[in-house]
N, C-alpha and C positions, 0 to 999 in steps of 0.2 A: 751190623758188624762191619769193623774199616775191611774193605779192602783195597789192596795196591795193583795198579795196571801202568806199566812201560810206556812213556812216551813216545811218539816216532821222533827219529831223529832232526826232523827237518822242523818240527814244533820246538825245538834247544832254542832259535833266533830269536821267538818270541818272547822268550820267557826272561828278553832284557827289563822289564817292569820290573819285575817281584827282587829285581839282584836289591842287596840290604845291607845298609852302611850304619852303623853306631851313630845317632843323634845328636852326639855328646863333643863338647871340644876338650874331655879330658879323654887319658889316653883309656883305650878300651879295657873294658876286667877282663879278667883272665877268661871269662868263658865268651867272651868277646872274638869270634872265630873267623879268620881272612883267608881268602883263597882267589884265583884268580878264572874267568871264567872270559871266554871270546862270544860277542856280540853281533851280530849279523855279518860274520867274518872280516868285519874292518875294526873291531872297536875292544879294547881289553879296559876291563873294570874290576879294579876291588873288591871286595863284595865282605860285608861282615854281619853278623845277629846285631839286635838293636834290645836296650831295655825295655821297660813298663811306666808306668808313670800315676799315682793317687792323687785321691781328693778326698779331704777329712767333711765338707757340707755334706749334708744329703742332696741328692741329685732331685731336680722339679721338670716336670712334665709339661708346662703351661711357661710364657712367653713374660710373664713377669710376677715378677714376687712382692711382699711386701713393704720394703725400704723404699717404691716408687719410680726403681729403675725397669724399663722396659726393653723388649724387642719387638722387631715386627711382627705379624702374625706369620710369616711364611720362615720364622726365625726361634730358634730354640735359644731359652737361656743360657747358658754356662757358668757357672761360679764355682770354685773350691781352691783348692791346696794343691797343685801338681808337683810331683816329685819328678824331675830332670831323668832320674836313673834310680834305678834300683838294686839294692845290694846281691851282689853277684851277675852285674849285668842283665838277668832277665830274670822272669819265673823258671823253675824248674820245669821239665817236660818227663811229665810221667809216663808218656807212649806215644813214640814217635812212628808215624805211616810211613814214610820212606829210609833210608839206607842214606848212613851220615855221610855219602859223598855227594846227596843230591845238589844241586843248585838250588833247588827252593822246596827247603825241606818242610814238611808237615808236621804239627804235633797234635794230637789225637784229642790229650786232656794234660791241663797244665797242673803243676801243685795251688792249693790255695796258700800257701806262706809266701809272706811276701813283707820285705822291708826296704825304705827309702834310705839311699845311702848317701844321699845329698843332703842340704836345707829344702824344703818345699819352697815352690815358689806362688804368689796368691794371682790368682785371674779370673776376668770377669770379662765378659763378651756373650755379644749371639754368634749363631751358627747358622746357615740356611738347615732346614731340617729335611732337605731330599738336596739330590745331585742336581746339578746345573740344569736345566732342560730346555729353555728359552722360553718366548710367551705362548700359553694355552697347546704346549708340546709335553707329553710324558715320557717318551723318550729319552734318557741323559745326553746331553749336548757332548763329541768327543771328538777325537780327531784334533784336537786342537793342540799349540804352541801352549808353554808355559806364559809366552808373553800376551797371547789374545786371550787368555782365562783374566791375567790379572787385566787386560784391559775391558775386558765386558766385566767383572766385576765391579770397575772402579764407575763404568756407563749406569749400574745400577745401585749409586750412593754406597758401595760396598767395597770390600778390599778380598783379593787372595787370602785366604786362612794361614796364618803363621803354622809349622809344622810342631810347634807344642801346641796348641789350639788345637791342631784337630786330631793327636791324640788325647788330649784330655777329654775331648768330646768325644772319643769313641770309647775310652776304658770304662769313665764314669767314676764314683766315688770309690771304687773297689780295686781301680787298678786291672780292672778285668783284661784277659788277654784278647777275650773277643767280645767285641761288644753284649754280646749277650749272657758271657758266662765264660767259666775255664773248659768247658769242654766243645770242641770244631763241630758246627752243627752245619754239612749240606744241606738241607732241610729246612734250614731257616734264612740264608744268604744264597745268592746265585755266585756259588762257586764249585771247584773240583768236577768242571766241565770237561771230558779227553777229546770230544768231536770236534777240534779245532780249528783243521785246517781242510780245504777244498780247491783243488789242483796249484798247492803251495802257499796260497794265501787264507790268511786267517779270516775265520767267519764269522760274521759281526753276531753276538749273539745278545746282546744287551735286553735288558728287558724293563717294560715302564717303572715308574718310581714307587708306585703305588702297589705293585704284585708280590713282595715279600715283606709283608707289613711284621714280617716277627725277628727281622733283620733291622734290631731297634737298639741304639745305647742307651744307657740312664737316665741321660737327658734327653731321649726324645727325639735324636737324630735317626735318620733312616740311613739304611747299605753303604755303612762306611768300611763294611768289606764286601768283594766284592762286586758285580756287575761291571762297573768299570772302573780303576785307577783313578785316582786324583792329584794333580799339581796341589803342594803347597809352597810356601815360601820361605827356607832357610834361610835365616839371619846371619846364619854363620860363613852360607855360601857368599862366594864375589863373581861379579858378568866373567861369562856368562852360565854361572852354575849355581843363581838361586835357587834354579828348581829342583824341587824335591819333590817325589809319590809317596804314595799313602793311599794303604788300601787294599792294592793287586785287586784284579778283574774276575771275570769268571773262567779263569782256567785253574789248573790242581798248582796252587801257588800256596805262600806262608800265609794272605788273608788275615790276618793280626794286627791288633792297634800301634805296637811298637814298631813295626818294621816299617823303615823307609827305603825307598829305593835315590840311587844317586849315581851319577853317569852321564846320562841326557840333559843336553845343556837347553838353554830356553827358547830353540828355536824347534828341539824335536816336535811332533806330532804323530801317534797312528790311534786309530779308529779304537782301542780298548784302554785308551787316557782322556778322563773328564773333570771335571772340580765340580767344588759348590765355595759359597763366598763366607764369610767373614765381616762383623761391623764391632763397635763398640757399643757398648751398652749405652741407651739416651734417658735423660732424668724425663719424670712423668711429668707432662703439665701439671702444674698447681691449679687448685680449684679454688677462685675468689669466698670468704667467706659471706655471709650476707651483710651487708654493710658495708663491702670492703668496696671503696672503688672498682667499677666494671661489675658487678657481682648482678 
């Protein structure tokens, strides 16, 4: 059974992550909802819901498929149809946990109807399929700048994940609102954590990549809600405001494929924002036939 428990007040500063901006460069639908909210008493942010986003393929489990295109093995495929936005801005919420003036309100279990109110648009990429964590560390790698995710990505032949990329990687072929389903499962993501803070400062609570293995999208990506935040890269932002989150951490945050946060320019950093990378999909070597030269 949900239930709801009071933040302390001095936990509001942290909760600049999960603030959530519309993805979209048209203008927001109508259930597209802005308000204004203060930041660790120096910072005011906009803050608004964000759509959903489909894919008509079936989702695949395994690093490459039949057409010859591959990813690496520490890399999940992606292919399908994503939808920019969905008609009426988001899914419906059938039962909302918090009180509609929260800052980062919860939805319990969303509707399954669900329509693209754009044109799809088609994409094809790998994904790393856990969070960042550097070499032979399980751990997610956090603390970090928008600018030194994309720069250790780029160290490891890889790029920042565009921020359509890694919702599509999180909804799946269904448009899910959470990776796993329409309905907020604590139980299967490390989130809707209240023991946050310890004498004002927030307590690292991150937990290896490998400990909520039921914290899975379609295709095979691990905890892209919760544990910790992830930079991606908005195309539509300019310096210094390409970066964008995705994701929210483990505190009682929205934790949903749609919602981006936006605010924090590319230099921010604190200990509950991490990434994972991004590459394009590589053609399979050709296998000489017998007779063929080299063969």
């Amino acid at each position: 059974m949900w239930s709801r428990r009071p933040l302390p007040r001095v936990a509001l500063a942290l909760l600049a992550w999960p603030i959530l901006a519309c993805g979209s460069t048209e203008p927001p639908a109508p259930e597209c909802h802005t308000s204004t909210v203060i930041v660790d008493a120096t910072e005011l942010i906009s803050v608004e819901t964000t759509p959903s986003a489909p894919a008509t393929l079936p989702a695949t489990l395994v690093s490459s498929v039949g057409d010859g295109d591959t990813c690496p093995e520490d890399m999940a495929r992606v292919e399908g149809d994503h939808c920019p936005q969905l008609r009426g801005g988001e899914r419906r919420c059938m039962k909302w946990l918090d009180p509609e003036q929260a800052v980062t309100r919860r939805c319990a279990r969303y509707s399954e109807d669900a329509e693209c109110a754009v044109p799809e648009r088609r994409m094809k990429f790998c994904i790393d399929r856990d969070e960042y964590t550097g070499l032979g560390q399980t751990i997610p790698r956090s603390d970090v700048s928008w600018r030194e995710a994309t720069r250790l990505c780029n160290e490891s032949s890889k790029r920042l994940c565009g921020t359509d990329e890694w919702t599509f990687a999180c909804e799946g072929p269904d448009w899910l609102p959470y990776p796993y389903g329409y309905e907020r499962r604590s139980d299967l993501c490390h989130i809707d954590q209240y023991d946050l803070l310890e004498k004002g400062k927030l307590i690292d609570q991150r937990r290896p990549v490998t400990e909520d293995p039921g914290c899975v999208s379609a295709f095979g990506v691990h905890n892209m809600t919760g544990n910790v935040g992830e930079w991606t890269h908005d195309p539509r932002g300019v310096v210094p405001f390409r970066s964008a989150g995705k994701g929210g951490w483990w505190g009682p945050l929205r934790n949903r494929c749609r919602a981006t946060t936006v605010g924090h320019d590319e230099h921010f950093h604190q200990v509950q924002i991490g990434f994972r990378c991004c590459s394009d999909v590589r053609p399979s070597p050709k296998l000489a036939a017998p007779g063929d030269p080299g063969a």
